[in-house]
Biopython code that builds the backbone (N, CA, C, O; Angstrom):
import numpy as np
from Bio.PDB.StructureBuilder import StructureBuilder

atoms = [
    (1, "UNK", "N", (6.454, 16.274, 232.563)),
    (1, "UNK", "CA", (7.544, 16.441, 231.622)),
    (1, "UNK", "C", (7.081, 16.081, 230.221)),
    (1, "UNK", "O", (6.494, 15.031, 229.963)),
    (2, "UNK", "N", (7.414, 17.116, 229.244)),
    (2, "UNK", "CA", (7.220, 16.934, 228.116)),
    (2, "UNK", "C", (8.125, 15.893, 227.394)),
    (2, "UNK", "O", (9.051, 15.697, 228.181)),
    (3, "UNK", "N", (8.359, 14.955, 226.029)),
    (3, "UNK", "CA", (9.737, 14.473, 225.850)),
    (3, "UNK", "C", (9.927, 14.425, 224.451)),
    (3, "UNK", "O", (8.761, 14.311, 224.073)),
    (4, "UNK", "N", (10.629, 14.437, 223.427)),
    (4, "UNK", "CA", (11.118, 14.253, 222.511)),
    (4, "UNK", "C", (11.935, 13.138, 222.583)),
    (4, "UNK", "O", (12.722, 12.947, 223.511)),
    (5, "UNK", "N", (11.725, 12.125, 221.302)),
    (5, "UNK", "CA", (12.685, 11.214, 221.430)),
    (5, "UNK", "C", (13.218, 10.963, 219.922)),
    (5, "UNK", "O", (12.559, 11.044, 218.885)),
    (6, "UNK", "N", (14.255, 10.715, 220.038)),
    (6, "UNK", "CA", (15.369, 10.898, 218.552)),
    (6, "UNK", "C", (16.277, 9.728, 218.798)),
    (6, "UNK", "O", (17.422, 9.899, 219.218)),
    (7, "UNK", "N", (15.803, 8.603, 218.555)),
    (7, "UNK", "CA", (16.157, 7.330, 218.498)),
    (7, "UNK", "C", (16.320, 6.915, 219.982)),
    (7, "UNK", "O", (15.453, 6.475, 220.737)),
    (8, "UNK", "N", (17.763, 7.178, 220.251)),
    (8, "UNK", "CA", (18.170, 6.491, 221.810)),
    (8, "UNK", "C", (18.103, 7.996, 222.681)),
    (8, "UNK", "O", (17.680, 7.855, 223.829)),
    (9, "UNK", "N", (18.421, 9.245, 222.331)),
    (9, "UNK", "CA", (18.078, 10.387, 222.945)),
    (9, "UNK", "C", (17.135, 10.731, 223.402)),
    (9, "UNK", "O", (16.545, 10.931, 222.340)),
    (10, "UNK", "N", (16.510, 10.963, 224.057)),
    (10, "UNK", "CA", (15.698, 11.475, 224.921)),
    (10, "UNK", "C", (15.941, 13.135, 225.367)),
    (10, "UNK", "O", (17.023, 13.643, 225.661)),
    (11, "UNK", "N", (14.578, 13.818, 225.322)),
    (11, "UNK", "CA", (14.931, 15.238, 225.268)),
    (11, "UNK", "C", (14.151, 15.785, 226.381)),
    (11, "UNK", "O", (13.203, 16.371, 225.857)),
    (12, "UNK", "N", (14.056, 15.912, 227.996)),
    (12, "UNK", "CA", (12.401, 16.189, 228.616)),
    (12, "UNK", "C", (12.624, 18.028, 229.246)),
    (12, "UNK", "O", (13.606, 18.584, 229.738)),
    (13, "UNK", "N", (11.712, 18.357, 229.044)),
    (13, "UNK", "CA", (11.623, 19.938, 229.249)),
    (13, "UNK", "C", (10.457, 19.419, 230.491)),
    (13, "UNK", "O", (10.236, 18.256, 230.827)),
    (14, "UNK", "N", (9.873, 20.553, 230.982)),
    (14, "UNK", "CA", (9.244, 20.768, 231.820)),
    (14, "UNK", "C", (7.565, 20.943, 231.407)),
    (14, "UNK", "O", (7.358, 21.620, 230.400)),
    (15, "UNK", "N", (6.358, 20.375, 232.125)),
    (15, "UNK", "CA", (4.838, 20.674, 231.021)),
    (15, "UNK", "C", (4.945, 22.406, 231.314)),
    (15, "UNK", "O", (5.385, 23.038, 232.275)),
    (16, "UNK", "N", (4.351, 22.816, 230.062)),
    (16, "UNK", "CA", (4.088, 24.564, 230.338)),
    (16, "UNK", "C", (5.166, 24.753, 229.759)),
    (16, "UNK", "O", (5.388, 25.942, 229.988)),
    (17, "UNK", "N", (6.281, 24.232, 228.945)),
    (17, "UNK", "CA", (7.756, 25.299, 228.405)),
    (17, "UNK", "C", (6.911, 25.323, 227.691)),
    (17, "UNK", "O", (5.722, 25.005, 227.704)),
    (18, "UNK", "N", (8.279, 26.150, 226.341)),
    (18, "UNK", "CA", (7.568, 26.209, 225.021)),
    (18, "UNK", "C", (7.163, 25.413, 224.159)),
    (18, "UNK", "O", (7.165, 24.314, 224.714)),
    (19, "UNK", "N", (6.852, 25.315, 223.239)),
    (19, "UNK", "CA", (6.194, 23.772, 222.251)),
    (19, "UNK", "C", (7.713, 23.510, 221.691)),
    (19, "UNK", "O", (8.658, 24.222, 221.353)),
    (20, "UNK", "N", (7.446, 22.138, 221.773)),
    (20, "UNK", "CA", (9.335, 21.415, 221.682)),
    (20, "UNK", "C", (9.408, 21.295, 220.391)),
    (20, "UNK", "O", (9.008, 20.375, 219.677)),
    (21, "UNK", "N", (10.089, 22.547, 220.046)),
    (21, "UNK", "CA", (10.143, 22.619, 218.827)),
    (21, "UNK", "C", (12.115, 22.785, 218.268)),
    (21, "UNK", "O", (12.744, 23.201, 219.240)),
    (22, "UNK", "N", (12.777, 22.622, 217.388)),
    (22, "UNK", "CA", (14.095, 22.818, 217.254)),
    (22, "UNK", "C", (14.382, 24.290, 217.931)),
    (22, "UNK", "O", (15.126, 24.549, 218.876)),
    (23, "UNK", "N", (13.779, 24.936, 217.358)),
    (23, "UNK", "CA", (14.145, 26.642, 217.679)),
    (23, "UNK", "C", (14.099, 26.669, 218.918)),
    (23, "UNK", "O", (15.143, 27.233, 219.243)),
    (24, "UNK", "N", (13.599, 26.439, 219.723)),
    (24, "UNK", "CA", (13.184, 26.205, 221.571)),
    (24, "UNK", "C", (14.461, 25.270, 222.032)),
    (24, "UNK", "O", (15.049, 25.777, 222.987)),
    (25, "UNK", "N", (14.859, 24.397, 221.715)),
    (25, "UNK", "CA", (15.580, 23.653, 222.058)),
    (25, "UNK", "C", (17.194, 24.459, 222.229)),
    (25, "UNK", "O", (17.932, 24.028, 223.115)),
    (26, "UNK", "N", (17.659, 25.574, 221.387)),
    (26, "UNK", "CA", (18.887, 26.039, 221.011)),
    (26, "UNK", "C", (19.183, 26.668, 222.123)),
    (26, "UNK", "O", (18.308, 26.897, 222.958)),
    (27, "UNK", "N", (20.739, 27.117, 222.331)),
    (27, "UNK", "CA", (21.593, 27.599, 223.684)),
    (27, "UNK", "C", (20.722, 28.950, 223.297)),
    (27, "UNK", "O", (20.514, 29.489, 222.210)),
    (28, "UNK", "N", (20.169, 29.370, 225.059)),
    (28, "UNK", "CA", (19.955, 30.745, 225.307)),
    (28, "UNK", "C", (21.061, 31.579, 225.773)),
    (28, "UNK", "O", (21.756, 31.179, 226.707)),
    (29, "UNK", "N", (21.301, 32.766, 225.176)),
    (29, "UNK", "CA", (22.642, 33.568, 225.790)),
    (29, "UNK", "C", (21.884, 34.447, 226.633)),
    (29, "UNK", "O", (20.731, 34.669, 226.262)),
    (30, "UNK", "N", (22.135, 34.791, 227.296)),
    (30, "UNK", "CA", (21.693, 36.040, 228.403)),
    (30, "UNK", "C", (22.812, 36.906, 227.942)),
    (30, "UNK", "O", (23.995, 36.569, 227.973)),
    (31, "UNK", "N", (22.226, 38.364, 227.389)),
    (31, "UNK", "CA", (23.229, 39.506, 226.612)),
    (31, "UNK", "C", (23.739, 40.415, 227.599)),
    (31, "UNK", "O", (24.704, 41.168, 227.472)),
    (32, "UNK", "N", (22.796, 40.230, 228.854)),
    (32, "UNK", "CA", (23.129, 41.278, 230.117)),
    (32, "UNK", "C", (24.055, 40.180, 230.752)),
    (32, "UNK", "O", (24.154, 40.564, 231.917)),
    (33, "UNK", "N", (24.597, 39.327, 230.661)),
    (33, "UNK", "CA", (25.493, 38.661, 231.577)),
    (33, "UNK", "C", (26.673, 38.435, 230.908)),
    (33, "UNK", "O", (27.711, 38.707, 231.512)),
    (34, "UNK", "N", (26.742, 37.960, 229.699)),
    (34, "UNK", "CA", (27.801, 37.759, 228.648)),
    (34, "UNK", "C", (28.988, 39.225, 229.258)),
    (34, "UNK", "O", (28.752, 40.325, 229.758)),
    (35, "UNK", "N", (29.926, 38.691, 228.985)),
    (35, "UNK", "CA", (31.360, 39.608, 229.239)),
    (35, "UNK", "C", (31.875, 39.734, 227.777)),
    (35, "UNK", "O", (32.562, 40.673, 227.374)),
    (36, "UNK", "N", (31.496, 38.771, 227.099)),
    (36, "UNK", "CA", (32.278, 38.568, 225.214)),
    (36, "UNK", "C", (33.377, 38.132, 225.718)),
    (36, "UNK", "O", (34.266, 38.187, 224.868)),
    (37, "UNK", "N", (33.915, 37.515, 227.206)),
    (37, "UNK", "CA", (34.839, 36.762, 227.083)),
    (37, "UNK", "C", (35.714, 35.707, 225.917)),
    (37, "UNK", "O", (36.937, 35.604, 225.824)),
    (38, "UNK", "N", (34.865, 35.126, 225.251)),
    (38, "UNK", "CA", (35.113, 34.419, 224.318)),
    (38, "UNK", "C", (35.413, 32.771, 224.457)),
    (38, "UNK", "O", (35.700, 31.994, 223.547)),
    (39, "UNK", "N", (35.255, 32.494, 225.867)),
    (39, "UNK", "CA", (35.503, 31.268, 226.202)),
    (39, "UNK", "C", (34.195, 29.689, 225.403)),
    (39, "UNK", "O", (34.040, 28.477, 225.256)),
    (40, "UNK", "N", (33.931, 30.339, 225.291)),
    (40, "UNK", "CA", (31.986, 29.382, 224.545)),
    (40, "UNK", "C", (32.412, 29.135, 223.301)),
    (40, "UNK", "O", (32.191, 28.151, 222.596)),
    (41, "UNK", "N", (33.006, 30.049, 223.092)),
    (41, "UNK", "CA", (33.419, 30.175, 221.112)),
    (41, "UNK", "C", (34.161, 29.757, 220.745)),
    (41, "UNK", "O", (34.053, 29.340, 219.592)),
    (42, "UNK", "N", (35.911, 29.506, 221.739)),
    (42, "UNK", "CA", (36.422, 28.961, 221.433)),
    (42, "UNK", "C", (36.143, 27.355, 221.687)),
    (42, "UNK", "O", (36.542, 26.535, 220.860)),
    (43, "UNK", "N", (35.569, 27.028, 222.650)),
    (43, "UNK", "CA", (35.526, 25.770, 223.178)),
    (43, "UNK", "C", (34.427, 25.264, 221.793)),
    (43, "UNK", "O", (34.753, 24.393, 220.987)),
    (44, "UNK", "N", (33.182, 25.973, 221.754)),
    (44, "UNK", "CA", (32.242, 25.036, 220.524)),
    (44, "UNK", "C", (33.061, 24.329, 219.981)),
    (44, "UNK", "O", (34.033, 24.844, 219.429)),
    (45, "UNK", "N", (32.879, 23.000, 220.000)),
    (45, "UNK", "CA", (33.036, 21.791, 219.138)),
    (45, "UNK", "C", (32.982, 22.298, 217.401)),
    (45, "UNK", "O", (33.958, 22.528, 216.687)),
    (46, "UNK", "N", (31.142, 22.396, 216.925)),
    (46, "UNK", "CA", (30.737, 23.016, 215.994)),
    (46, "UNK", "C", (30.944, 23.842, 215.884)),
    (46, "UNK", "O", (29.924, 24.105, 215.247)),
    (47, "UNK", "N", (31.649, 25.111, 215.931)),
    (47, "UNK", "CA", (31.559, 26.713, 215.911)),
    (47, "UNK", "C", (30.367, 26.621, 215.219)),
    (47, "UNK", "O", (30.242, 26.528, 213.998)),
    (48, "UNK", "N", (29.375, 26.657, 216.172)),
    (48, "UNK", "CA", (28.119, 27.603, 216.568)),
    (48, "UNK", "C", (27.907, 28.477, 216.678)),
    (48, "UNK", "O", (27.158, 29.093, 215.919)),
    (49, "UNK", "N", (28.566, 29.035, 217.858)),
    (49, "UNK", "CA", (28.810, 30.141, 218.184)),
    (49, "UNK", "C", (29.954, 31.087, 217.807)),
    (49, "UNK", "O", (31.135, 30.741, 217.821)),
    (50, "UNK", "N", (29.490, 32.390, 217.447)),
    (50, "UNK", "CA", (30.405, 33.682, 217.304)),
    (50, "UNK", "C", (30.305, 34.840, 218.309)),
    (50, "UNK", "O", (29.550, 35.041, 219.260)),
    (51, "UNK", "N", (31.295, 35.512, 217.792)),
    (51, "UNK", "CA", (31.091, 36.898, 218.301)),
    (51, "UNK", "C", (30.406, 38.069, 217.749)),
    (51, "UNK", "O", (30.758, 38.510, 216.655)),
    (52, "UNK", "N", (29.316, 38.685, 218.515)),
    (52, "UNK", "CA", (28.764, 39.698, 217.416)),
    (52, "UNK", "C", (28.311, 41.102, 218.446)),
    (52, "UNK", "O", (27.551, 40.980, 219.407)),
    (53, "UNK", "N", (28.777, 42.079, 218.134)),
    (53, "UNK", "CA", (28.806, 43.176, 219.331)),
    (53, "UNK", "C", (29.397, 42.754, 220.770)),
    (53, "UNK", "O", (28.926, 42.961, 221.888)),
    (54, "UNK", "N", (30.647, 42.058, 220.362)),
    (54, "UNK", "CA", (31.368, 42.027, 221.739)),
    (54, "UNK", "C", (30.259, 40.921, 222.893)),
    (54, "UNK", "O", (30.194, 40.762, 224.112)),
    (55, "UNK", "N", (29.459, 40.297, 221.579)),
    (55, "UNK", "CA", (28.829, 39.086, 222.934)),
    (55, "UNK", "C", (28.835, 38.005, 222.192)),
    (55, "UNK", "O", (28.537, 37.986, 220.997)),
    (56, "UNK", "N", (29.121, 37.198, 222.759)),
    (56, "UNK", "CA", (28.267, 35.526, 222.111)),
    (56, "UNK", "C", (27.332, 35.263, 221.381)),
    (56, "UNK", "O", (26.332, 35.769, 221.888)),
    (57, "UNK", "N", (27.028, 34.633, 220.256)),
    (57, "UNK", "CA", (25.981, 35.020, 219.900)),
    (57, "UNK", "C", (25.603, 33.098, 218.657)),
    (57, "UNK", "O", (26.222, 32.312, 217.939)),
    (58, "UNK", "N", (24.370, 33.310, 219.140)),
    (58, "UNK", "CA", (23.836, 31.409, 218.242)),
    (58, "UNK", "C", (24.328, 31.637, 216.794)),
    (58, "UNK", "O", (23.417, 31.449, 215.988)),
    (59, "UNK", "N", (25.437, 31.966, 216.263)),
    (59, "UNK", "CA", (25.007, 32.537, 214.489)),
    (59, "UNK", "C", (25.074, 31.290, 213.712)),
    (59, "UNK", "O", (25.204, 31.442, 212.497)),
    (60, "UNK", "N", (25.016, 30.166, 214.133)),
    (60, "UNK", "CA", (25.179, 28.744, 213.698)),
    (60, "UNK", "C", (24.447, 28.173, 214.027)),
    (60, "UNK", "O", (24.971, 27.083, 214.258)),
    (61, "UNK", "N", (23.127, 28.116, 214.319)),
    (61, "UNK", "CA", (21.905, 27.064, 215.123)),
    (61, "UNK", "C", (22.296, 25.525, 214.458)),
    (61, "UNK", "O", (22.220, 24.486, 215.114)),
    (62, "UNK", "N", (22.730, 25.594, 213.014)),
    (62, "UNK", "CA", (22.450, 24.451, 212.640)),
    (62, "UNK", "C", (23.622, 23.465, 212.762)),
    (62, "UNK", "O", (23.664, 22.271, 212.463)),
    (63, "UNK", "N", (24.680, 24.370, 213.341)),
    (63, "UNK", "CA", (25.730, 23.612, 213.184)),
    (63, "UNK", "C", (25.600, 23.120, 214.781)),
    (63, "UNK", "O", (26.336, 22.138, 214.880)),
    (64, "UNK", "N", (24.819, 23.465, 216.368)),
    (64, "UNK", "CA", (25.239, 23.505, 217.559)),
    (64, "UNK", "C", (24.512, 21.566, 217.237)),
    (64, "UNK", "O", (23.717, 21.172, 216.383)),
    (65, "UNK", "N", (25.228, 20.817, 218.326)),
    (65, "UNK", "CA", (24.973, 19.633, 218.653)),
    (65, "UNK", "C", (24.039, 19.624, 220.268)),
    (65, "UNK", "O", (23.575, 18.547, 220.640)),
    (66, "UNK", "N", (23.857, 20.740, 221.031)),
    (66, "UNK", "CA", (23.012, 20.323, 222.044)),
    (66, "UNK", "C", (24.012, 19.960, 222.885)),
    (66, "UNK", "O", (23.412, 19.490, 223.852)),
    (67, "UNK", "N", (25.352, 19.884, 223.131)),
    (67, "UNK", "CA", (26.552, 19.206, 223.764)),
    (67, "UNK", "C", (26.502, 20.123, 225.341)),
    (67, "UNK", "O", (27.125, 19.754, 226.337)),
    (68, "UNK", "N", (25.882, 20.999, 225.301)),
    (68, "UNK", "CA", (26.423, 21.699, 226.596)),
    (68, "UNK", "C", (27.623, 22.116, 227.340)),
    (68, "UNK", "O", (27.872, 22.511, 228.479)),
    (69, "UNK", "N", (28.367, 21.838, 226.088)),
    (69, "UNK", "CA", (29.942, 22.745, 226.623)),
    (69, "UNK", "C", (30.393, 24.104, 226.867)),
    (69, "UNK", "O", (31.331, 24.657, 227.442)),
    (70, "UNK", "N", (29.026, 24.528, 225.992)),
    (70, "UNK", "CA", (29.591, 26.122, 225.956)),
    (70, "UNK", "C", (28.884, 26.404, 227.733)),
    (70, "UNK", "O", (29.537, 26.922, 228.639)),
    (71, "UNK", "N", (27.033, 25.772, 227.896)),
    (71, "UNK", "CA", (27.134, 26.309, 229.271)),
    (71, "UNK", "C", (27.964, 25.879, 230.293)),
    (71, "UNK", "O", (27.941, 26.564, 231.316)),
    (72, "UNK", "N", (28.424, 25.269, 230.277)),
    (72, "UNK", "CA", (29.316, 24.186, 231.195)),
    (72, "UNK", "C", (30.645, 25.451, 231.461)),
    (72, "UNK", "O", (31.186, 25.599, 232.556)),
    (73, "UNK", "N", (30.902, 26.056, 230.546)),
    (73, "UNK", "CA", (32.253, 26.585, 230.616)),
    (73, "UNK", "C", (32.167, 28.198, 230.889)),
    (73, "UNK", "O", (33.082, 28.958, 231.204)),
    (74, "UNK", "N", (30.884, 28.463, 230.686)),
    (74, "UNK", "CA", (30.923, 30.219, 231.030)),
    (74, "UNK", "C", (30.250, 30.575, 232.046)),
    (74, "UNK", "O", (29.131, 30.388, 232.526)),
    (75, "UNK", "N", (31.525, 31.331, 232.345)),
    (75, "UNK", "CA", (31.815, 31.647, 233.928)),
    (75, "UNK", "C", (30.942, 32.716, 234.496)),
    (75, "UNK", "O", (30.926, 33.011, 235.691)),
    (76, "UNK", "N", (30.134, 33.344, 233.462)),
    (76, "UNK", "CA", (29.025, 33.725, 233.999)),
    (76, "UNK", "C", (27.448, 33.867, 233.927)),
    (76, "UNK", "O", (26.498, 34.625, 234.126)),
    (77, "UNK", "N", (27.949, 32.236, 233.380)),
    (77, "UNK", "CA", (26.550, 31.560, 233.444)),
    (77, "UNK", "C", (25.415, 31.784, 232.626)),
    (77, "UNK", "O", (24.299, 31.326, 232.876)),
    (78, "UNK", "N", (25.769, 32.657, 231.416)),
    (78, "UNK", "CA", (25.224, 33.776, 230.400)),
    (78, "UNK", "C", (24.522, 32.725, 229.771)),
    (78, "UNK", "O", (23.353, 32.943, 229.452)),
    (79, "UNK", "N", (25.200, 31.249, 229.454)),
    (79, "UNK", "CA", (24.330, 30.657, 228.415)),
    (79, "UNK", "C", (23.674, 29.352, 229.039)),
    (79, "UNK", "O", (24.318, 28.747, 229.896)),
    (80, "UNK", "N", (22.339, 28.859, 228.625)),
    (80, "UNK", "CA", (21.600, 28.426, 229.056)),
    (80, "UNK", "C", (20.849, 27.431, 228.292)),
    (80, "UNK", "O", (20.071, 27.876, 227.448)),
    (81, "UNK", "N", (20.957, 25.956, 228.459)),
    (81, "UNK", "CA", (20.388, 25.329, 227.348)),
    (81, "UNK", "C", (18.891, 24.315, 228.427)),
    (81, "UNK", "O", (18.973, 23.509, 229.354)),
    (82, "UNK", "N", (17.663, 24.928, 227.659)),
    (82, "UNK", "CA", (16.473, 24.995, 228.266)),
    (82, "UNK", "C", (15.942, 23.454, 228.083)),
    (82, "UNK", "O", (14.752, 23.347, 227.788)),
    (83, "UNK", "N", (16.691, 22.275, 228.227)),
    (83, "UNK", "CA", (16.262, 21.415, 228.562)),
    (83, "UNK", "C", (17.439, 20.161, 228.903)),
    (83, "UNK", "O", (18.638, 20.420, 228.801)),
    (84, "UNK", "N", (16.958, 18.797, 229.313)),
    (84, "UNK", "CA", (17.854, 17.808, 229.788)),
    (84, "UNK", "C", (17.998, 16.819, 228.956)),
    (84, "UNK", "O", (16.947, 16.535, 228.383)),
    (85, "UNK", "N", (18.857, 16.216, 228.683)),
    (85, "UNK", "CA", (18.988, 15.306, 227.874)),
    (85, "UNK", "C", (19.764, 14.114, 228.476)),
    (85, "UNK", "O", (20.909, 14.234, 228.910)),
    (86, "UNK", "N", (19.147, 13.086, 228.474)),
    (86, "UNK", "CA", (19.322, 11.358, 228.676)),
    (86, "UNK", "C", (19.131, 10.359, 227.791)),
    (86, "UNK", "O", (18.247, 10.444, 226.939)),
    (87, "UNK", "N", (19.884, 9.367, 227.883)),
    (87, "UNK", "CA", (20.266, 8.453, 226.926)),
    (87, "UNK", "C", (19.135, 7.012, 227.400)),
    (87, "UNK", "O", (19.537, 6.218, 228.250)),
    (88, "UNK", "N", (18.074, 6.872, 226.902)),
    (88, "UNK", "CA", (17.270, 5.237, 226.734)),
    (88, "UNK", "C", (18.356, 4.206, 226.913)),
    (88, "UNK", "O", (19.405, 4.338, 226.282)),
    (89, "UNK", "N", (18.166, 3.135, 227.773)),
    (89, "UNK", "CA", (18.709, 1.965, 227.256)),
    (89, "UNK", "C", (18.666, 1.345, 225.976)),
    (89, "UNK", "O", (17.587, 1.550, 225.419)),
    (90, "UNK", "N", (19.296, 0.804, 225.456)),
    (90, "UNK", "CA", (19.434, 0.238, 223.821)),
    (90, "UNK", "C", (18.113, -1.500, 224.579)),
    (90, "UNK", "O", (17.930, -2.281, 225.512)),
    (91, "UNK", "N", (17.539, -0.978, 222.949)),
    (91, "UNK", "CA", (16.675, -2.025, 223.085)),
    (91, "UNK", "C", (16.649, -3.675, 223.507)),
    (91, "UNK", "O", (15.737, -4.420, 223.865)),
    (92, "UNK", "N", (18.641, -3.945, 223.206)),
    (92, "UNK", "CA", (18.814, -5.131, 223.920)),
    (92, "UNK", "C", (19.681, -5.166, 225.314)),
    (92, "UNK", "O", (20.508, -5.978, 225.729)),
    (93, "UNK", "N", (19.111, -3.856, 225.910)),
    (93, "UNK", "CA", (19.445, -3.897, 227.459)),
    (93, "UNK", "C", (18.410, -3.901, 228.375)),
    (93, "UNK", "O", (17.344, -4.067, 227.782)),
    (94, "UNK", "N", (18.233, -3.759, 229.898)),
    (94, "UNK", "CA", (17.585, -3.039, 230.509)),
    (94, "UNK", "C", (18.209, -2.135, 231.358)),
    (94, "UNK", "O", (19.439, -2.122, 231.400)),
    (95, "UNK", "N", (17.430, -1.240, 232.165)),
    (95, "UNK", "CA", (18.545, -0.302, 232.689)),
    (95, "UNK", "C", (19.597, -0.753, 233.663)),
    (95, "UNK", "O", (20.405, 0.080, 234.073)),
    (96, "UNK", "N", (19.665, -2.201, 234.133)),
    (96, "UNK", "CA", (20.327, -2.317, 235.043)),
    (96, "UNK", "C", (21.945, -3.253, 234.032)),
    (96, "UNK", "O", (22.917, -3.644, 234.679)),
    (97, "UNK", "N", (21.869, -3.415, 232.555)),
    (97, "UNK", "CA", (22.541, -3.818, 231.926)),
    (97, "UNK", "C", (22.661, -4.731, 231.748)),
    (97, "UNK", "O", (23.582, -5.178, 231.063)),
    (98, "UNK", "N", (21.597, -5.535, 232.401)),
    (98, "UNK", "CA", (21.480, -7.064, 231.701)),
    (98, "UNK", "C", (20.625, -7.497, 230.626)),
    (98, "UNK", "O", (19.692, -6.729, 230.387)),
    (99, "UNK", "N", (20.697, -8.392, 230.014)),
    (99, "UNK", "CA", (20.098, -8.410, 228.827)),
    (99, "UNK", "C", (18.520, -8.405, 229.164)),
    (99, "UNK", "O", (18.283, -8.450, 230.371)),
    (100, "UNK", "N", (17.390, -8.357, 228.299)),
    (100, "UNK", "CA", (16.012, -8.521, 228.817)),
    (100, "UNK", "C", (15.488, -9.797, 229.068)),
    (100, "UNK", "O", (15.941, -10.869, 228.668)),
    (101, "UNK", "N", (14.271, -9.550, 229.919)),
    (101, "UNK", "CA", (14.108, -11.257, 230.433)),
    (101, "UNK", "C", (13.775, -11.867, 229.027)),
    (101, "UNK", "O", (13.176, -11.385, 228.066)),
    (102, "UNK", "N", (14.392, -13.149, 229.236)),
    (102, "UNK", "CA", (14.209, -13.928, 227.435)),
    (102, "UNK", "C", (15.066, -13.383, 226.335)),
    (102, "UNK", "O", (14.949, -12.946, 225.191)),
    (103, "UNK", "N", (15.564, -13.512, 226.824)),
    (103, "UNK", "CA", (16.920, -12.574, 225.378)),
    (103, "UNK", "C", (18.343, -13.898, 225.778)),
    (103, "UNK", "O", (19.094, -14.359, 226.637)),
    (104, "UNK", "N", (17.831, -13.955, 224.173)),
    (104, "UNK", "CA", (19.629, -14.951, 224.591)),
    (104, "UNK", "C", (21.146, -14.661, 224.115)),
    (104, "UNK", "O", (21.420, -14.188, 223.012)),
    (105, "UNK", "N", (21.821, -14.910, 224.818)),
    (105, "UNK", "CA", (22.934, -14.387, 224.208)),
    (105, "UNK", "C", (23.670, -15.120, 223.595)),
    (105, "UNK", "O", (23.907, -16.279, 223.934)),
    (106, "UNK", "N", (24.157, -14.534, 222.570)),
    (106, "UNK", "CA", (25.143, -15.531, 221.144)),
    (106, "UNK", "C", (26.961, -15.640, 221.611)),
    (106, "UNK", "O", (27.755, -16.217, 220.869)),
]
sb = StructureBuilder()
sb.init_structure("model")
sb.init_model(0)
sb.init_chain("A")
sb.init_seg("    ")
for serial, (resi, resn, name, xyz) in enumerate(atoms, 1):
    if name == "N":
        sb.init_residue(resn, " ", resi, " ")
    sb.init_atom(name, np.array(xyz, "f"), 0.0, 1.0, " ", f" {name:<3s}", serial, name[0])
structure = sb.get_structure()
């Protein structure tokens, strides 16, 4: 696994994707599956996404947050966001939520 890390985010793709770059990272639409339902577009948080020839379409890269709502919600599975994202423990945790060994608490 490849990873990007952006403070407490964590970004891991697979070794062999593409080079983890922003542009790589953005929702893939599949144009042969899209219906132009419109369900992705309305739901975007950011309107990211529009409509353009009756399909879905990224016309906002800069506005999308990576949130995964739009794939989460279309029903035919058209959009596709090509990696996973997990949250680090904060530096005064460990993963099990106790503080770290030697850490005192105020």
């Amino acid at each position: 696994m490849q990873q990007l890390h952006t403070g407490r985010t964590h970004i891991a793709r697979p070794l062999g994707a593409l080079p983890m770059e922003p542009s790589n990272l953005m929702p893939r639409i599949n144009l042969a599956r899209c219906t132009g339902c419109g369900l992705c577009i309305d739901i975007c948080p950011t309107q990211a996404l529009s409509q353009v020839n009756q399909k879905a379409a990224l016309s906002a890269p800069q506005n999308c947050t990576l949130c995964d709502i739009c794939e989460n919600i279309c029903p035919e599975q058209a959009i596709a966001l090509p990696f996973l994202v997990f949250f680090a423990p904060s530096a005064t945790t460990n993963p099990s939520g106790a503080p770290p060994t030697g850490a005192k608490r105020t």
